[in-house]
MARTORMI-893179 format. One line per 4 residues: their letters; for each residue x, y, z of N, C-alpha, C. Coordinates in steps of 0.05 Angstrom, whole numbers, plus 5000, padded with zeros to 4 digits. Atoms other than C-alpha are relative to their C-alpha. Example, Ala and Ser with C-alpha at 12.3 -4.5 7.8 and 13.67 -1.06 7.14 Angstrom:
// MARTORMI-893179
as) 5018:4976:5000:5246:4910:5156:5018:5024:5000  4984:4976:4999:5273:4979:5143:4985:5022:5014
//
This chain:
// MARTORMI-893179
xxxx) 5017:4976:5000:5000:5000:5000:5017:5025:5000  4988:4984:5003:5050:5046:5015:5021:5009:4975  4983:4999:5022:5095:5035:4955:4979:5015:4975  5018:4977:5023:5027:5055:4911:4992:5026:5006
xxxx) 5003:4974:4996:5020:5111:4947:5016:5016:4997  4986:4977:5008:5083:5134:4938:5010:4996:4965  4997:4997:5026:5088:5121:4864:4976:5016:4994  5022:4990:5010:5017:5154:4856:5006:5042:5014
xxxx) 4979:4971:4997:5057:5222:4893:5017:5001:4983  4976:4999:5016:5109:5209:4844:4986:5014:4979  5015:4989:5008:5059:5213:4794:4982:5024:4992  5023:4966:4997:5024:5283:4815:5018:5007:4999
xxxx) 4993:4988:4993:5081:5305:4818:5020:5010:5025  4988:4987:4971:5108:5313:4889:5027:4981:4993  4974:5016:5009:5184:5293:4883:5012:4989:5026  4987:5015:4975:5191:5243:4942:5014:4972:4988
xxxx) 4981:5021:5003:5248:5194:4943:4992:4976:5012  5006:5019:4982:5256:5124:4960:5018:5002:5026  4987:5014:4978:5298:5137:5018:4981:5016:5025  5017:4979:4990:5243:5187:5040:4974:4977:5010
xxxx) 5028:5020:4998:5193:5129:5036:5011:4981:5016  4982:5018:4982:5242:5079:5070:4993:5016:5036  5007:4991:4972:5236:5133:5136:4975:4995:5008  5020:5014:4999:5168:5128:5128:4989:4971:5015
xxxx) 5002:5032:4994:5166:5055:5134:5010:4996:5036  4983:4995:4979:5221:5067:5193:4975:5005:5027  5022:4985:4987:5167:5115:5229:4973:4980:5007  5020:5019:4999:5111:5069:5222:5015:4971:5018
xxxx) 4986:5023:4979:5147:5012:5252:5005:4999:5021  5000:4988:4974:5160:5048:5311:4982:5009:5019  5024:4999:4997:5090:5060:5318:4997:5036:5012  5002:4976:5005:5099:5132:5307:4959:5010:4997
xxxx) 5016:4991:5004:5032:5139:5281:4969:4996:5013  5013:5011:4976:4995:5106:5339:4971:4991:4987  5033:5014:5014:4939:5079:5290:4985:5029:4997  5020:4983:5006:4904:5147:5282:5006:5014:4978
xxxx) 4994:4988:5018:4893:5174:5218:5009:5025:4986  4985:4971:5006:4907:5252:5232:5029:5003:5008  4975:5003:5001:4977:5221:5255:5017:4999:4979  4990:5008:5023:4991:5181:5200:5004:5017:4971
xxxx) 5000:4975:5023:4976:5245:5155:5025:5015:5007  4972:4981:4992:5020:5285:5191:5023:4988:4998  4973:5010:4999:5072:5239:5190:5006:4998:4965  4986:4998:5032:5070:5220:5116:5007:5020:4990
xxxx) 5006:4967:5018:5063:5293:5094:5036:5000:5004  4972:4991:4986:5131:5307:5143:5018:4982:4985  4975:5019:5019:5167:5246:5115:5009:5008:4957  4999:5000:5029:5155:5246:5037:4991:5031:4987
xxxx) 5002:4966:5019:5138:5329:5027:5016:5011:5004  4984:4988:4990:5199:5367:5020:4998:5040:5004  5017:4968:5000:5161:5437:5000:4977:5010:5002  5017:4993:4984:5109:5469:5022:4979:5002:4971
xxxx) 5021:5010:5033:5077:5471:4949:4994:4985:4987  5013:5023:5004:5068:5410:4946:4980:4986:5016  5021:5017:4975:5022:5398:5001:4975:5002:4989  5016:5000:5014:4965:5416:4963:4993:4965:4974
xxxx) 4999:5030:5022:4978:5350:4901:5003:4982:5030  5011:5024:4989:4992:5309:4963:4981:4986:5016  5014:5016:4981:4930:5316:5005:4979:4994:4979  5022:5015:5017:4891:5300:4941:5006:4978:4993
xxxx) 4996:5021:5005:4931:5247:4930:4992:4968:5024  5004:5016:4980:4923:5222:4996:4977:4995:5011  5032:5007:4998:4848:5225:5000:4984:4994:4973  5012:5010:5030:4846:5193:4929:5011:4965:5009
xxxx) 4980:5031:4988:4891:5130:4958:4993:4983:5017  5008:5017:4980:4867:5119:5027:4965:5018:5005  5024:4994:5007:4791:5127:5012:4989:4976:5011  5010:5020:4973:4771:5091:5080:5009:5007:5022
xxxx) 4977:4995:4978:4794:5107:5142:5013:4977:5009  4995:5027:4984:4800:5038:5165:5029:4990:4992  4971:4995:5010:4855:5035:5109:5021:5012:5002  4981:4986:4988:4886:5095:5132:5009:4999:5028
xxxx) 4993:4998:4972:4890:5076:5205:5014:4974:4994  4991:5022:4989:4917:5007:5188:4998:4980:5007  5015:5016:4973:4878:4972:5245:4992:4963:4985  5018:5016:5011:4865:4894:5234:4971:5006:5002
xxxx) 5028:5005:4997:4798:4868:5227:5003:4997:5037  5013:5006:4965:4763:4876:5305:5018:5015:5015  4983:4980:4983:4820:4927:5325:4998:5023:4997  5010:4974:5003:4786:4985:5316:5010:5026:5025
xxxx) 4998:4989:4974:4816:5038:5363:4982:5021:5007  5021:4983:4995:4762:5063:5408:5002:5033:5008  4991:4972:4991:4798:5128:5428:5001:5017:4976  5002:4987:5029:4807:5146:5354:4965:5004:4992
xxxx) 5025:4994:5003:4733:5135:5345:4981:5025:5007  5011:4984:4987:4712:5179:5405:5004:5032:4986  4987:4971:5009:4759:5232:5377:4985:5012:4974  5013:5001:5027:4737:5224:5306:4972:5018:5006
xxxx) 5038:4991:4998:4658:5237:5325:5002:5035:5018  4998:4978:4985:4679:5290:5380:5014:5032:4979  4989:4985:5020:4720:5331:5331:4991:5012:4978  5018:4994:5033:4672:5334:5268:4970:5001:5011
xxxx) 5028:4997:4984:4601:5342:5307:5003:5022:4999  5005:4973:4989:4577:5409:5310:4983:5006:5022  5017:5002:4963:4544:5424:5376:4962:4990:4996  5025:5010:5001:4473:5420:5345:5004:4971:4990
xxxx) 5005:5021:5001:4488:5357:5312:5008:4975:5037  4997:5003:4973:4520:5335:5385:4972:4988:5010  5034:5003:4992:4448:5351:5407:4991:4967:4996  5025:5016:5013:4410:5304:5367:5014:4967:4990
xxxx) 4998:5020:4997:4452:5254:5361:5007:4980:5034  5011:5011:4971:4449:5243:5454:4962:4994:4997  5032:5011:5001:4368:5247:5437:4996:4971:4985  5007:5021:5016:4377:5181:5385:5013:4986:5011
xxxx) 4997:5020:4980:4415:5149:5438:5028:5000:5010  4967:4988:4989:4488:5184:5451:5024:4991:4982  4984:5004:5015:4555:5185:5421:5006:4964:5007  4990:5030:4988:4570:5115:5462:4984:4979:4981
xxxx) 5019:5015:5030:4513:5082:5418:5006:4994:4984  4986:4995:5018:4545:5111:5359:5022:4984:4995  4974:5022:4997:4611:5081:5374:5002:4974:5000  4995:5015:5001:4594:5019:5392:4984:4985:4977
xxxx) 5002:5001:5022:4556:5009:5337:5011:4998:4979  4986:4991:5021:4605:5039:5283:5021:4969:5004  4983:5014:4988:4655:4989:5323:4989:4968:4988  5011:5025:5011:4613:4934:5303:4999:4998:4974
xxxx) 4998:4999:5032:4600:4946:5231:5032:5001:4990  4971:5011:5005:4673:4942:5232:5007:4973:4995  4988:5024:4992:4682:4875:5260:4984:4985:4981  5006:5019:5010:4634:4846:5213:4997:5004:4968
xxxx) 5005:5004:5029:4624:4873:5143:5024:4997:4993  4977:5014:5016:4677:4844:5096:4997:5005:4965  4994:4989:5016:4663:4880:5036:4979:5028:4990  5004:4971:4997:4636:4941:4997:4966:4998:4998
xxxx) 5024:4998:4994:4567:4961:5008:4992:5021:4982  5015:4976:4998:4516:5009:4979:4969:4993:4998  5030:5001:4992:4449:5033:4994:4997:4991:5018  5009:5011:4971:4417:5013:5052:4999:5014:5028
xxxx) 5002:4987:4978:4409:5029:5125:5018:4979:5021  4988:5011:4984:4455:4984:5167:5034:5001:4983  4983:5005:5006:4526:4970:5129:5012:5026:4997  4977:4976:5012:4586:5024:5113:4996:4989:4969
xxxx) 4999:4988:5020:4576:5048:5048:4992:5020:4991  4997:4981:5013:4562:5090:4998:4961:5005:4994  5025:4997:4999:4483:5116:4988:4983:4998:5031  5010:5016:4973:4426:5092:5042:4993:5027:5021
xxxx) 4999:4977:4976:4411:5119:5104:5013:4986:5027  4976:5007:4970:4466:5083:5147:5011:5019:5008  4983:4974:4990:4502:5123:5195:5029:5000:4991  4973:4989:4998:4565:5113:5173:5002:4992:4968
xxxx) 4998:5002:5032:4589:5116:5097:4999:5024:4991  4990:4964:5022:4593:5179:5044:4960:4986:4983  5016:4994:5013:4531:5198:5002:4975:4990:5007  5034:5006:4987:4469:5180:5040:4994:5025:5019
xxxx) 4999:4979:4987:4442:5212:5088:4976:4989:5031  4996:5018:4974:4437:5202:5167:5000:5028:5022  4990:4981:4986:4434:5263:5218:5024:4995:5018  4971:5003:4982:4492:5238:5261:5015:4973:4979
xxxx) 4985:5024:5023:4530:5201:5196:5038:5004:5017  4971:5000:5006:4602:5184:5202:5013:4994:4970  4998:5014:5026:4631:5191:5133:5035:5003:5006  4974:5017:5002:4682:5137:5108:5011:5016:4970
xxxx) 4995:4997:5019:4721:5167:5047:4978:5022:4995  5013:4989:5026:4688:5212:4980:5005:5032:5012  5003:4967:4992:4680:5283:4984:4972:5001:5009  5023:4997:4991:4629:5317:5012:4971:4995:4979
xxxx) 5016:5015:5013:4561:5296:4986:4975:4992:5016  5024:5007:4977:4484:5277:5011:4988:5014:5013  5017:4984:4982:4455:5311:5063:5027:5018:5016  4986:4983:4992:4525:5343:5083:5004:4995:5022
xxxx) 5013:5001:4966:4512:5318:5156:5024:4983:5014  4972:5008:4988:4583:5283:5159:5008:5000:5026  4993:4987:4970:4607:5281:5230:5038:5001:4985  4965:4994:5012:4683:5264:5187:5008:5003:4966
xxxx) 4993:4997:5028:4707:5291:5138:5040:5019:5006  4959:4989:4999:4790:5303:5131:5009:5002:4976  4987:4988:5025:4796:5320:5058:4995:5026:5005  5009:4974:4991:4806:5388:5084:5011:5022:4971
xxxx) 4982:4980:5017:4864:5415:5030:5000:5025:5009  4999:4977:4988:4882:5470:5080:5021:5016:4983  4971:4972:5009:4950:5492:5031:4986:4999:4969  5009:4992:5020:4901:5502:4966:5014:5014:4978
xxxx) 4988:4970:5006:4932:5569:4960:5034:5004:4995  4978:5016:5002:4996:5532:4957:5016:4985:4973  5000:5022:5032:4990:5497:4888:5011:5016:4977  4987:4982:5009:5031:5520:4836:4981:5009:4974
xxxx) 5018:4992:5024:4976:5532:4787:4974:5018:5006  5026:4992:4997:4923:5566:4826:5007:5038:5011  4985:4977:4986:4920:5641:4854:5006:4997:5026  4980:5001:4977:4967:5656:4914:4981:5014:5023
xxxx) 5007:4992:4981:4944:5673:4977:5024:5021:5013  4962:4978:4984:4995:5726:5026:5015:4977:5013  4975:5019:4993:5023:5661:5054:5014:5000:4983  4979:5008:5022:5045:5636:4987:5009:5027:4982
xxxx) 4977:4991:5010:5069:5699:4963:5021:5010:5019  4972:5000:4988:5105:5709:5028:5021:4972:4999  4981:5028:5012:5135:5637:5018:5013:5003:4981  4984:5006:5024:5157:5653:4947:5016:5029:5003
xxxx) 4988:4974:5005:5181:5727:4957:5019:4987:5027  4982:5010:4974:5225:5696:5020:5021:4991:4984  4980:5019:5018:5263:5656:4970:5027:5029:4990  4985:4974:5013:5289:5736:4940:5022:5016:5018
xxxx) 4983:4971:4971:5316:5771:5008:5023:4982:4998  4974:5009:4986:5382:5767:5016:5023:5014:5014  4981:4984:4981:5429:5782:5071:5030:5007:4996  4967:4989:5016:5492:5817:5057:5014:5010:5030
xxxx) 4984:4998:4978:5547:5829:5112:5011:5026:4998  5008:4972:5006:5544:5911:5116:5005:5015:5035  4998:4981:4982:5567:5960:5172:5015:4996:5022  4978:5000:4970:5601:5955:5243:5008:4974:4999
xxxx) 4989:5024:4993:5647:5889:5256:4991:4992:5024  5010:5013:4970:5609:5863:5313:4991:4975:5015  5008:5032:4996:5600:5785:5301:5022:4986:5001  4980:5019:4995:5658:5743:5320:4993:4976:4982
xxxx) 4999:5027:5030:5677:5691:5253:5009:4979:5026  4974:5023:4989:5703:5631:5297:5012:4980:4971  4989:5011:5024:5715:5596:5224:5026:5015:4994  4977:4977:5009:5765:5658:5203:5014:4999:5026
xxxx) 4993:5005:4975:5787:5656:5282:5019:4989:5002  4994:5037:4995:5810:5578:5287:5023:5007:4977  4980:4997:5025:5839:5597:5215:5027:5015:5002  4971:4984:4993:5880:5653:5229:5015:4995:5025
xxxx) 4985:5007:4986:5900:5631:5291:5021:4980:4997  4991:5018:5006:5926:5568:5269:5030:5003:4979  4974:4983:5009:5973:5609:5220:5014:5010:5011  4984:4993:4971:6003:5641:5276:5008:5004:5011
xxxx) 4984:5014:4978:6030:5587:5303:4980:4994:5023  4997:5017:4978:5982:5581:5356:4994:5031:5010  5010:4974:4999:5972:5667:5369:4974:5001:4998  5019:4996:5007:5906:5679:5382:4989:5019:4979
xxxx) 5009:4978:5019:5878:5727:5326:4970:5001:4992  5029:4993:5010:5808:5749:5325:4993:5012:4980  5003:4995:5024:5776:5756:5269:4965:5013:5003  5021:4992:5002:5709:5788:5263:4979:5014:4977
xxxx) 5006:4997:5020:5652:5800:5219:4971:5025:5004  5018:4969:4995:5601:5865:5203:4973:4978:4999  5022:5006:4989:5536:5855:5228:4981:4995:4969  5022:5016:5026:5478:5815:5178:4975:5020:5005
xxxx) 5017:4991:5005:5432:5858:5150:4989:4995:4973  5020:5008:5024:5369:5856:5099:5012:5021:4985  4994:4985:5021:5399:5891:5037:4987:4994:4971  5011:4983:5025:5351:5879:4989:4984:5020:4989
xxxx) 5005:4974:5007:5324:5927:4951:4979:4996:4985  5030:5014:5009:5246:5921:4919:5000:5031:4988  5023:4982:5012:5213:5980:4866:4976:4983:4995  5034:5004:5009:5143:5961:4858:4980:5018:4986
xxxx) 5022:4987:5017:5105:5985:4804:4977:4986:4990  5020:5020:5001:5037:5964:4802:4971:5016:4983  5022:4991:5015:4977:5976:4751:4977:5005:5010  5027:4998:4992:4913:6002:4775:4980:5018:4979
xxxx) 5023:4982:5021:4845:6024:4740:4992:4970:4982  5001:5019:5036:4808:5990:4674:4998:4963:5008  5001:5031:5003:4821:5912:4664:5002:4989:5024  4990:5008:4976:4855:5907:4733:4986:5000:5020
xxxx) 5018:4997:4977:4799:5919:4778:4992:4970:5010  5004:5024:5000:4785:5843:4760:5027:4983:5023  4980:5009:4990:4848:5823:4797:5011:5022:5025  4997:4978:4973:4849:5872:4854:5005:4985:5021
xxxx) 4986:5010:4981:4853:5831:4908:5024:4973:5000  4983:5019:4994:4906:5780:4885:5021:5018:4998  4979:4979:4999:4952:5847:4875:4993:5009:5033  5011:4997:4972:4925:5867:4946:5025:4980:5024
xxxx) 4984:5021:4988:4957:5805:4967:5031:4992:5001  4974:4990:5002:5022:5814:4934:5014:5021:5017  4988:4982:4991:5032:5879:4957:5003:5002:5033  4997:4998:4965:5021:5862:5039:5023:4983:5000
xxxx) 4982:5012:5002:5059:5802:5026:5029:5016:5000  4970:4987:5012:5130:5841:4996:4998:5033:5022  5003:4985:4984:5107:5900:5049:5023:4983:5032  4990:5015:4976:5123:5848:5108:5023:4981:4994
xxxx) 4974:5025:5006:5180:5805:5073:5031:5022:4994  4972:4987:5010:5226:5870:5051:4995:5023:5017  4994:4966:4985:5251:5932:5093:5006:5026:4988  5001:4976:5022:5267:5972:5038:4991:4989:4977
xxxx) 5012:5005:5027:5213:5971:4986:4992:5029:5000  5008:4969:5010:5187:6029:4942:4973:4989:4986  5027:5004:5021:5114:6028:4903:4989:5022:4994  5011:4979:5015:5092:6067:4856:4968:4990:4985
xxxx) 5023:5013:5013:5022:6060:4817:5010:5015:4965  4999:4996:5021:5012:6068:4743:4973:4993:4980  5020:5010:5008:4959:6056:4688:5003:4996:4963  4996:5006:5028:4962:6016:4633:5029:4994:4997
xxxx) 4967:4997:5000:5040:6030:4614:5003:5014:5017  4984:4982:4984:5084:6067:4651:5006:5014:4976  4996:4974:5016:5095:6141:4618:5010:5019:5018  4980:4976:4994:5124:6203:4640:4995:5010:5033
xxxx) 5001:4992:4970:5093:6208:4715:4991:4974:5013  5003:5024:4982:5078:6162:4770:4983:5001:5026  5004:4992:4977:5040:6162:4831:5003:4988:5027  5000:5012:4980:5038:6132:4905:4969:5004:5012
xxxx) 5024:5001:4993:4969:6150:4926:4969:5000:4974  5016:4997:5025:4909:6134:4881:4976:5023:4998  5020:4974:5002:4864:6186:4902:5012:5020:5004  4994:4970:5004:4904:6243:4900:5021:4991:4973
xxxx) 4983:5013:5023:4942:6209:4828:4993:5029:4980  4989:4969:5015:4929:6278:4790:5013:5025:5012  4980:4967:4990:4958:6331:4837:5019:4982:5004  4971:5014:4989:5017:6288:4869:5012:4983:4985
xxxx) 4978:5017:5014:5061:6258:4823:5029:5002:4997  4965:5004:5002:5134:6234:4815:5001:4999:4967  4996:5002:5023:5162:6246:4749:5020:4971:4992  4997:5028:4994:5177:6181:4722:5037:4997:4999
xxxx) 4976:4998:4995:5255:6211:4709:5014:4999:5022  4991:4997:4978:5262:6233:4774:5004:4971:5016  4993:5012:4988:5250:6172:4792:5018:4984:4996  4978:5026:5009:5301:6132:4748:5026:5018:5020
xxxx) 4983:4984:4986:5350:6190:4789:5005:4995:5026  4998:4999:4972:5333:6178:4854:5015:4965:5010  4996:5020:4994:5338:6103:4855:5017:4985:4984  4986:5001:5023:5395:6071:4837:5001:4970:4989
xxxx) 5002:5012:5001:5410:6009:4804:5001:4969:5001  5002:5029:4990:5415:5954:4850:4971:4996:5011  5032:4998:4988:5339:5962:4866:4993:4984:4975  5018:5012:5015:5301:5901:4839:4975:5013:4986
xxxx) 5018:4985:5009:5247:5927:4798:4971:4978:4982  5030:5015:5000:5175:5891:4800:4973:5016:4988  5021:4985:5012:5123:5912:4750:4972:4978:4998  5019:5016:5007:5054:5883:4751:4983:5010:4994
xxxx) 5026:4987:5018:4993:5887:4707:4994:4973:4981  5015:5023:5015:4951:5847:4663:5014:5006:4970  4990:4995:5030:4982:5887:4596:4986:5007:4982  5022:4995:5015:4921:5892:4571:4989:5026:4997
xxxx) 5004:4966:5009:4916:5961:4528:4998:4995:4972  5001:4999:5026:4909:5981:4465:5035:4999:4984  4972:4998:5018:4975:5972:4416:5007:5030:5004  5000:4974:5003:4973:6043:4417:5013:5021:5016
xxxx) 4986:4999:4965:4988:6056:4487:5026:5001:4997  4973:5009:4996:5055:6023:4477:5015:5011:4968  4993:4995:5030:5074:6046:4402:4995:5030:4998  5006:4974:5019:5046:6117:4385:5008:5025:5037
xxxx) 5012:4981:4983:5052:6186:4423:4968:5012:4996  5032:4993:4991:4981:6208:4449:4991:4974:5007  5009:5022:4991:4967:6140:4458:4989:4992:5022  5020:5016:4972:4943:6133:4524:4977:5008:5000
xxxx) 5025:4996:4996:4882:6130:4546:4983:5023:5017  5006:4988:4993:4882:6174:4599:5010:5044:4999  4996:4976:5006:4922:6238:4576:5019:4998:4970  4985:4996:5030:4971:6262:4515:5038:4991:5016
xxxx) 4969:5012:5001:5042:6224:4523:5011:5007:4980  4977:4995:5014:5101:6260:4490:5015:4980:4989  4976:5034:5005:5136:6186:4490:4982:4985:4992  5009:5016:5007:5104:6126:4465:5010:4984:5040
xxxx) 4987:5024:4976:5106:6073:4530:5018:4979:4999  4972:5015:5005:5161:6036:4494:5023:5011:5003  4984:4989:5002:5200:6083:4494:5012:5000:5044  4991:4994:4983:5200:6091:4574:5000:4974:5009
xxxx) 4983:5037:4998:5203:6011:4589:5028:5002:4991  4970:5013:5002:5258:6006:4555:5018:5025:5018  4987:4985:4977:5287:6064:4599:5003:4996:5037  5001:5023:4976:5268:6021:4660:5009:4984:5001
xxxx) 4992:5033:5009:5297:5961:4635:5035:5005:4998  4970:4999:4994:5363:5993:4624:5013:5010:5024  4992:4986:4973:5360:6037:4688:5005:4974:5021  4996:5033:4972:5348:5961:4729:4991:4983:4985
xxxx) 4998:5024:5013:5376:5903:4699:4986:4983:5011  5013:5021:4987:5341:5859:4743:4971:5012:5009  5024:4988:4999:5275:5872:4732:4977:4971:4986  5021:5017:5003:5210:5831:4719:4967:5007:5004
xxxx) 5027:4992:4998:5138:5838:4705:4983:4967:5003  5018:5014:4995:5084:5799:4735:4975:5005:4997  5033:4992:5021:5015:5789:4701:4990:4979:5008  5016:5008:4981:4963:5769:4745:4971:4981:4980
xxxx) 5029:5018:5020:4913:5745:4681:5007:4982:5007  4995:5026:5006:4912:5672:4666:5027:5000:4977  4987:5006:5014:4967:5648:4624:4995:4993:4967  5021:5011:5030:4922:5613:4573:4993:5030:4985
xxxx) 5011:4962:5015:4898:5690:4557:5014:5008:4984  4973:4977:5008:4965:5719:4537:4989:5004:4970  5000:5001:5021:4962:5694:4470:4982:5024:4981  5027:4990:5015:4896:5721:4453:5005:5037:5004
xxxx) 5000:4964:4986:4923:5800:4481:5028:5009:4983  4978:5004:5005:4969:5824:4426:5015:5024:5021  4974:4985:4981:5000:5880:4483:5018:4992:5005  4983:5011:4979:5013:5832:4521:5027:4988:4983
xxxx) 4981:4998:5007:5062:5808:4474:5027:5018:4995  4984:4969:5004:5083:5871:4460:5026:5010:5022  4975:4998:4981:5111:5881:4528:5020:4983:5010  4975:5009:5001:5142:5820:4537:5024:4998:4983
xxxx) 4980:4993:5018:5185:5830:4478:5008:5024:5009  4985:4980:4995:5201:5896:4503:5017:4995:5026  4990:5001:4984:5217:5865:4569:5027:4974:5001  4992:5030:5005:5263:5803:4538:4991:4980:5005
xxxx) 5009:5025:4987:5215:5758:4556:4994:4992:5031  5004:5005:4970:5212:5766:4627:4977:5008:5015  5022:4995:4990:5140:5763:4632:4997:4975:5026  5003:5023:4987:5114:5714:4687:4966:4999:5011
xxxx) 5028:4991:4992:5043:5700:4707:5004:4992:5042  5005:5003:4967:5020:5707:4787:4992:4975:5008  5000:5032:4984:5027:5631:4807:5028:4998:5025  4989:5010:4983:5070:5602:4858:5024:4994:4976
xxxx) 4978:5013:5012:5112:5569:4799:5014:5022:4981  4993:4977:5010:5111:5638:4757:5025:5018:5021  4982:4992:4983:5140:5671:4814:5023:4996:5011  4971:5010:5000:5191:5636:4828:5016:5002:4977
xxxx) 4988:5001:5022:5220:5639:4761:4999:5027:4995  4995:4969:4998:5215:5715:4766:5019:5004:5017  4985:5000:4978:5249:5705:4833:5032:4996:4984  4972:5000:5014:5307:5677:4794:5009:5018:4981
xxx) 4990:4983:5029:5310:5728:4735:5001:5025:5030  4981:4972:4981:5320:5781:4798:5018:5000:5014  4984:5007:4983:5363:5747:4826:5030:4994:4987
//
């Protein structure tokens, strides 16, 4: 069982080894997982997941695999453990169902009941009102329906009235294909910071220490090193107005995220392209603006430079002067990209559409060719691959 489970992780995807699955085995033998199935989760996950973006493919895999509990706890036939039971029912009951299932004769009922239909059915069931399965109005099984049900396996389904259900997929937001939550873009923007050794000598090396002493002769010689600080450096330029309103809060989410992950970040807003001004506040964006020179002046060019938008404008925008939408541009918007692009080499635009879209948006081509290609869309797997082109 375990060997198909971990070829069927292999499968989705998740890149667990065999010596990863060997611990596993290790763990289990030791009786790590004490027969309960929110152990045995936690433990597989810990053994065979090495990133956190993959937890998402493995808890579908793992409530595609062990679709029973009985299978996921292990337990022979007639060893049902009754402490896992109690927990089970206690855990997934909501206080009114609680209620109503002491008026039909108490959780103890329940249990020893469930406990029984253990010890005696010997294969799969559906329909009906006594056996584990699937339809019916037995208490325990998926897709019937039971006010105090215990469901074995499926997704939710029936009357909803589950007392268990553990296909929870709490890291969803985790998956490299779906939109990010502020965990996962603080997870993937974490990957970018990096610490540089900057200002007063105030950390004692013992590596350089041991070293130079040992040259010496045997002279002690301290060696010491400047204090670890966050030195990277973030511009954020971010599209608002028009197409983008659609994607408001997964930029929302970006921007708290890279707020709380970097100590020196800058953000500016923009609309459409970037052109000759810039703003920081969106409701005062016609009186208060930064000229968009000033700002290639002020900041210099070790500052990563993060542009996001959907791209989606007229050709026109990016090619002609007057082109924008909202006033008369002296420059075409190609003209000042590529003035961003040479001001900060390490630069990257993130585009929050779908991927599948691009094609169909010829801008959007537009600007990745102006940007060499270093478009990326707002996933977990996009981002990272931005992460590397700033890095």
């Amino acid at each position: 069982m375990l060997v198909r489970f971990f070829l069927a992780l292999r499968a989705a995807g998740v890149p667990a080894s065999p010596p990863e699955l060997l611990t596993l085995h290790q763990a289990l033998t030791r009786g790590l997982a004490e027969r309960r199935a929110d152990r045995f989760y936690a433990l597989a996950r810990a053994c065979l997941v090495k990133d956190e973006r993959h937890y998402d493919r493995f808890d579908r895999v793992f409530a595609a695999h062990f679709a029973g509990a009985e299978a996921a706890l292990g337990a022979p036939a007639g060893e049902v453990p009754g402490d896992w039971l109690e927990r089970l029912v206690e855990r997934h009951l909501s206080p009114a169902e609680r209620a109503r299932a002491r008026a039909l004769g108490g959780f103890e009922e329940l249990l020893r009941t469930l406990e029984e239909r253990l010890r005696e059915q010997s294969g799969r069931h559906a329909g009906g009102s006594k056996w584990i399965g699937t339809g019916g109005t037995s208490p325990f099984g998926a897709h019937g329906a039971h006010p105090q049900g215990v469901r074995f396996g499926a997704s939710s389904a029936g009357e909803r009235s589950a007392a268990k259900v553990w296909e929870r997929r709490e890291f969803r937001d985790l998956a490299d294909d779906v939109d990010l939550g502020t965990r996962g873009f603080k997870l993937a923007l974490r990957r970018l910071r990096r610490f540089a050794r900057e200002g007063a000598a105030v950390e004692l090396s013992v590596e350089e220490t041991v070293s130079a002493t040992a040259s010496s002769g045997g002279l002690l010689d301290l060696r010491m090193l400047p204090e670890r600080r966050n030195a990277m450096k973030v511009l954020l330029l971010l599209d608002v107005g028009g197409s983008m309103d659609d994607h408001v809060g997964a930029c929302e989410r970006l921007f708290s995220a890279a707020r709380s992950e970097f100590k020196h970040l800058e953000h500016y807003y923009f609309h459409n392209c970037v052109y000759e001004g810039l703003w920081r506040n969106n409701r005062r964006r016609r009186g208060e603006r930064i000229g968009t020179m000033e700002l290639l002046r002020t900041y210099a060019s070790d500052y990563r430079l993060i542009l996001v938008g959907d791209a989606a404008m007229s050709p026109y925008e990016i090619t002609e002067i007057g082109g924008s939408v909202e006033h008369w541009n002296e420059e075409p918007g190609r003209v000042w990209l590529a003035r961003l692009v040479r001001a900060f080499p390490r630069h990257a635009w993130l585009n929050p559409a779908p991927l599948r879209h691009w094609q169909h948006t010829r801008s959007i081509g537009m600007v990745r060719e102006l940007l060499a290609e270093r478009m990326y869309p707002l996933t977990l797997e996009g981002l990272e691959r931005a992460i590397d082109a700033l890095r």
